[in-house]
VOGU-576127 format. One record per residue (C-alpha): residue in one letter; x, y, z. Coordinates in steps of 0.5 Angstrom, whole numbers, padded with zeros to 4 digits, always signed. Each point is the difference from the previous one (the first is absolute). Layout:
AXYZ ...
***
This chain:
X+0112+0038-0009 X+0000-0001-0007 X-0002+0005-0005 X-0006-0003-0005 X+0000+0003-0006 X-0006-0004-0003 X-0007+0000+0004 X-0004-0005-0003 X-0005-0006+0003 X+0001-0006-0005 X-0004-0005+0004 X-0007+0001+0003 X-0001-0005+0006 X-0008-0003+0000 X-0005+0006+0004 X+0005+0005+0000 X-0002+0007+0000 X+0006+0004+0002 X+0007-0002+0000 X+0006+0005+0002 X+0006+0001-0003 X+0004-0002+0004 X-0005-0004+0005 X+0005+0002+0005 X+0002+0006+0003 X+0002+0007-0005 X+0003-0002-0007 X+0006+0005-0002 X-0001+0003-0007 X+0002+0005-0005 X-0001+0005-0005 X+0001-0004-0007 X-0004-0007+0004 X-0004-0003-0005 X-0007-0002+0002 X-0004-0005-0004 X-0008+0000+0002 X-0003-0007-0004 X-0007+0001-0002 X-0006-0001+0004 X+0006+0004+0005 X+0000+0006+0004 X+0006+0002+0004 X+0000+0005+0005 X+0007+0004+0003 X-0001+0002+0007 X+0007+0003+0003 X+0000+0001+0007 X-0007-0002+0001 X-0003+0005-0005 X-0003-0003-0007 X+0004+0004-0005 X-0003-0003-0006 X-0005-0005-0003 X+0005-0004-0007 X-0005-0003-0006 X+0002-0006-0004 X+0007+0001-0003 X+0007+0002+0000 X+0003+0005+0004 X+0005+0004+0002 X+0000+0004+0007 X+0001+0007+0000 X-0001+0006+0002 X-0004+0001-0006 X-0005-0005+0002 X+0000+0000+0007 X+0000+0008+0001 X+0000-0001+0009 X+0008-0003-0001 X+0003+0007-0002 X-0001+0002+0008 X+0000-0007+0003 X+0007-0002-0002 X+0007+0003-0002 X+0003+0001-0006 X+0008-0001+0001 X+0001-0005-0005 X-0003+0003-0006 X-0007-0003+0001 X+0003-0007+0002 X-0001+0001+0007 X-0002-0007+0004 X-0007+0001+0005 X-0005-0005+0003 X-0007-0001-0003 X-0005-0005-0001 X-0003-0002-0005 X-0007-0003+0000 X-0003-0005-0005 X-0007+0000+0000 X-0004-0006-0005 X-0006+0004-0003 X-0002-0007-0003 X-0008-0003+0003 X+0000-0004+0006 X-0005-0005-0001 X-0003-0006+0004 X+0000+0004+0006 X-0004-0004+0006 X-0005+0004+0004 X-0006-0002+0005 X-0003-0001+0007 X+0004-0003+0006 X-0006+0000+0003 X-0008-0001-0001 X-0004+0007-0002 X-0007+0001+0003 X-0004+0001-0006 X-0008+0002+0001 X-0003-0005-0005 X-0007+0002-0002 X-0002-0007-0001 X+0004-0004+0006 X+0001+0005+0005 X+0006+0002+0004 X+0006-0005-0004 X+0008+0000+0000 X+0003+0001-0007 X+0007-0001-0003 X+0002+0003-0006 X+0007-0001-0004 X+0003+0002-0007 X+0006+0004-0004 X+0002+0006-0002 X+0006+0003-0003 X+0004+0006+0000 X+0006+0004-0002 X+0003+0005+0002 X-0001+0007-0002 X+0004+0005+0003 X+0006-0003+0001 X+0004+0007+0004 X-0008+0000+0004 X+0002-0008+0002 X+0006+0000+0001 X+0000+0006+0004 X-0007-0003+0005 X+0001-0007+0000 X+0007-0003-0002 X+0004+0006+0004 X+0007-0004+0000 X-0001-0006+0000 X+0004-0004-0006 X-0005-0005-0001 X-0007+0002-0001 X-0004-0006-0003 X-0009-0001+0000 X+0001-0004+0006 X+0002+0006+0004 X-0007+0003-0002 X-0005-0004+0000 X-0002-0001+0006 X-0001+0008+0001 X-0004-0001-0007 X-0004-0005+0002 X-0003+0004+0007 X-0001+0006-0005 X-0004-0005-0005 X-0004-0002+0006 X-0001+0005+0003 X-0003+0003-0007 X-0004-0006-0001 X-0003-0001+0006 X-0004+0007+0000 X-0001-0002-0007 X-0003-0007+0002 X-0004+0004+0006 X-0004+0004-0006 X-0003-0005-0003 X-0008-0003+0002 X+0000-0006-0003 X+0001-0008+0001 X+0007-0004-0001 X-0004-0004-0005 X-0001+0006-0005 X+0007+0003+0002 X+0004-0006-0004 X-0004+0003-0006 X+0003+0008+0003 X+0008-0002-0001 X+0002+0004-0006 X-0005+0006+0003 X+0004+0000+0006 X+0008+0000-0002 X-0002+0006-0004 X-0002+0002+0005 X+0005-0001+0005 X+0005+0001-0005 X-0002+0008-0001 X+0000+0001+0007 X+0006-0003+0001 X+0004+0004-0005 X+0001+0007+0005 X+0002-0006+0005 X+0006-0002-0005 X+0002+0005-0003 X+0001+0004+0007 X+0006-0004+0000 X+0003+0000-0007 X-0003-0006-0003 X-0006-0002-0005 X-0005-0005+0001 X-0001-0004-0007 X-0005-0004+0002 X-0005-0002+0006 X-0002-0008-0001 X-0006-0004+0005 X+0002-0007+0000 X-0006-0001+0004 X-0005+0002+0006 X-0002-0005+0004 X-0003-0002+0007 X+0003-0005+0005 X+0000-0007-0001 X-0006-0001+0006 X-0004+0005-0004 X+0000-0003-0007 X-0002-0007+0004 X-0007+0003+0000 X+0000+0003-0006 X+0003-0007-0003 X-0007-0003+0005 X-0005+0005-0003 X+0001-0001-0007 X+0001-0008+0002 X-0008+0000+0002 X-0002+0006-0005 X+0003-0005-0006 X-0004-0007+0003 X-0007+0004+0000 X-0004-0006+0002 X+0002-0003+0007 X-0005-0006+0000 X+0003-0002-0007 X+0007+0001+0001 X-0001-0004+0008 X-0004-0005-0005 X+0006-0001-0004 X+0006+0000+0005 X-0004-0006+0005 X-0001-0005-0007 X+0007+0002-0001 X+0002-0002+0006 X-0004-0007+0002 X+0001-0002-0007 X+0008+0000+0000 X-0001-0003+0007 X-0005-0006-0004 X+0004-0001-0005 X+0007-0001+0005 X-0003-0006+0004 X-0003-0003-0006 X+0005-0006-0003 X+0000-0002-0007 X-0004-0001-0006 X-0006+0000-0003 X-0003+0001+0009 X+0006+0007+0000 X-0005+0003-0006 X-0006-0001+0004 X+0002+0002+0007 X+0003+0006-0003 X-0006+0001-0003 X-0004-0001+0006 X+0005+0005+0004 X-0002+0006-0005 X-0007-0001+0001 X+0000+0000+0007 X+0005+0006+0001 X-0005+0003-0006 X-0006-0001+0005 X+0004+0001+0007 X+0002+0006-0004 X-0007+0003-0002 X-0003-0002+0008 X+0006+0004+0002 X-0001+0006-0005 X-0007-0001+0002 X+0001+0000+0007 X+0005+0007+0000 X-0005+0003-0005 X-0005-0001+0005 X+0004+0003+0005 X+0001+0007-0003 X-0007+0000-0003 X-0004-0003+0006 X-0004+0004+0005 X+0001-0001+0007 X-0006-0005+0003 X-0004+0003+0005 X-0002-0004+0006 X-0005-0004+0000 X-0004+0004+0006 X+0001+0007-0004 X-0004-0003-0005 X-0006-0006+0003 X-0006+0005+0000 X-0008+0000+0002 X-0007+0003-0001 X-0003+0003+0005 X-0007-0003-0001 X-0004+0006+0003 X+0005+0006-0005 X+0002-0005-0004 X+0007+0004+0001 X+0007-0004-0002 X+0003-0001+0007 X+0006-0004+0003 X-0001-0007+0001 X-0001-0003+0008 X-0002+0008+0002 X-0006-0001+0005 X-0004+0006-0001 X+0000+0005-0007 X+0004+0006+0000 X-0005+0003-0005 X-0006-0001+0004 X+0001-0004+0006 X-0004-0006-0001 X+0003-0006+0003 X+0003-0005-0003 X+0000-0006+0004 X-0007-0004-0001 X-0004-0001+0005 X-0003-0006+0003 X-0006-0004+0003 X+0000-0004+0006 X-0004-0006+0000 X-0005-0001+0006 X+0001-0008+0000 X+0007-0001-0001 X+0004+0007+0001 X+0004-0001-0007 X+0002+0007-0003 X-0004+0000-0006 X+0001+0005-0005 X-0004+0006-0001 X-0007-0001-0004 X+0001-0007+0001 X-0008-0003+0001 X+0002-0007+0003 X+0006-0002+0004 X+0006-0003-0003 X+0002-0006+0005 X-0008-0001+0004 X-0004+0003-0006 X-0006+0003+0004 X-0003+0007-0003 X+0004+0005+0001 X-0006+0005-0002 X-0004-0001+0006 X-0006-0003-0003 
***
């Protein structure tokens, strides 16, 4: 194992974190070596699995002076320039940002308006580490390489889990929260923070990029304010069926002069046709349901003069009968009506005189 005499990481790969020197088993050091932390930088030396101290930017010198715990760790034969093993871990401090979070799956929200809908929601955030001995230590372990796709699935279910007793609390409809989402993601970003910083890191920023229902619902919605935008259906009925025969008047129509009118005479007649049809559809809506005509046919009764249904035999009010009574004429034997005073087919006297 060769001794390295200068610690340094020159080159950060895109959503490092963490990167140990070296990546791969202990590195072998001595007093004198030279470590170089860059800015945006913290190097933390751990020997034997045990985190010694944390480097800010700059240059370095390792020694028993800036690392006390060496004096009991390792011997010192050589004068001071003994060799040992260590590693040394660089921790970006700089800001993470872009990170993506959302819903893998729909939330159950209660909307005040629309009842019981799924939503999904979806944003950014940013975060940087704040306690780089308190990640390393947590999170990094040994690892050589620690980047932002190690940890992002474990962010995202702490996000969601916060976001979703945020959205649980509210009482309102997804109409008005698309004009809540800057309320909600400082919200959300100050109850995540304890989240992050039990870990070591800091969260700079918490975006929603939207909340929205699934396609099937926004259907309905895009429905309901399709027929509140046509306001006047007979109108709107009138117009689509004078479109419609028009431009079937004006297809069969040949050319010239003869086109003009036909195409006319095809718009004045979709313009009628779609007025009787508004009419007709209007009428449907508006018009109560007919009665049948037995319901409605009525009588007098001549004796109470109360309104009873028509072909009843006998008044329900009073009794009286109904059905007229009639004379027999003696000569003939026709049925005369009652009251009548010569018979209709002989024409005797029917009064006995």
């Amino acid at each position: 194992m060769a001794i390295i005499d200068v610690i340094e990481l020159t080159n950060e790969r895109p959503g490092e974190i963490v990167r140990r020197v070296p990546e791969t088993g202990p590195g072998e050091f001595k007093l004198g070596s030279q470590l170089i932390v860059r800015e945006g930088q913290r190097a933390v030396f751990v020997r034997d699995g045990k985190a010694l101290d944390i480097f800010g930017p700059g240059r370095h010198t390792l020694s028993t002076d800036n690392i006390p715990l060496l004096t009991g760790l390792i011997g010192l034969p050589f004068g001071g320039r003994s060799p040992f093993t260590a590693e040394v871990y660089f921790v970006s401090m700089r800001d993470f940002t872009d990170l993506k979070w959302g819903t893998p799956q729909p939330l159950v929200y209660r909307d005040t308006e629309l009842g019981m809908i799924r939503l999904r929601a979806f944003g950014t955030y940013a975060m940087r580490v704040a306690d780089p001995q308190l990640f390393v230590n947590q999170i990094v372990g040994t690892r050589g390489v620690y980047s932002t796709s190690d940890i992002e699935d474990y962010l995202r279910s702490i996000i969601l889990n916060e976001f979703n007793d945020l959205l649980g609390s509210l009482t309102t409809s997804i109409l008005d929260i698309q004009g809540m989402t800057r309320e909600l993601a400082v919200t959300a970003r100050n109850a995540l923070t304890d989240d992050f910083e039990r870990l070591g890191l800091e969260l700079r920023g918490f975006q929603i990029s939207s909340i929205t229902p699934p396609e099937a619902v926004q259907q309905r919605i895009d429905e309901r304010s399709g027929m509140a935008a046509l306001g006047d259906m007979g109108a709107y009925m009138q117009f689509k069926t004078a479109q419609a025969i028009g431009d079937v008047g004006a297809g069969k129509a040949g050319g010239g002069a003869g086109d003009v009118a036909a195409t006319g005479v095809g718009v004045g007649a979709g313009i009628g046709m779609g007025a009787a049809m508004a009419g007709a559809v209007q009428g449907a809506f508006n018009r109560p349901a007919e009665q049948p005509a037995s319901a409605t046919a009525t009588i007098t009764c001549p004796n109470c003069h109360a309104t009873i249904p028509a072909g009843s035999k006998f008044c329900p009010n009073c009794g009286q009968p109904l059905q007229p009574a009639t004379v027999t004429c003696p000569n003939c034997g026709t049925a005369n009506p009652a009251g009548a005073k010569f018979c209709v087919e002989c024409g005797k006297s029917l009064t006995g005189s």
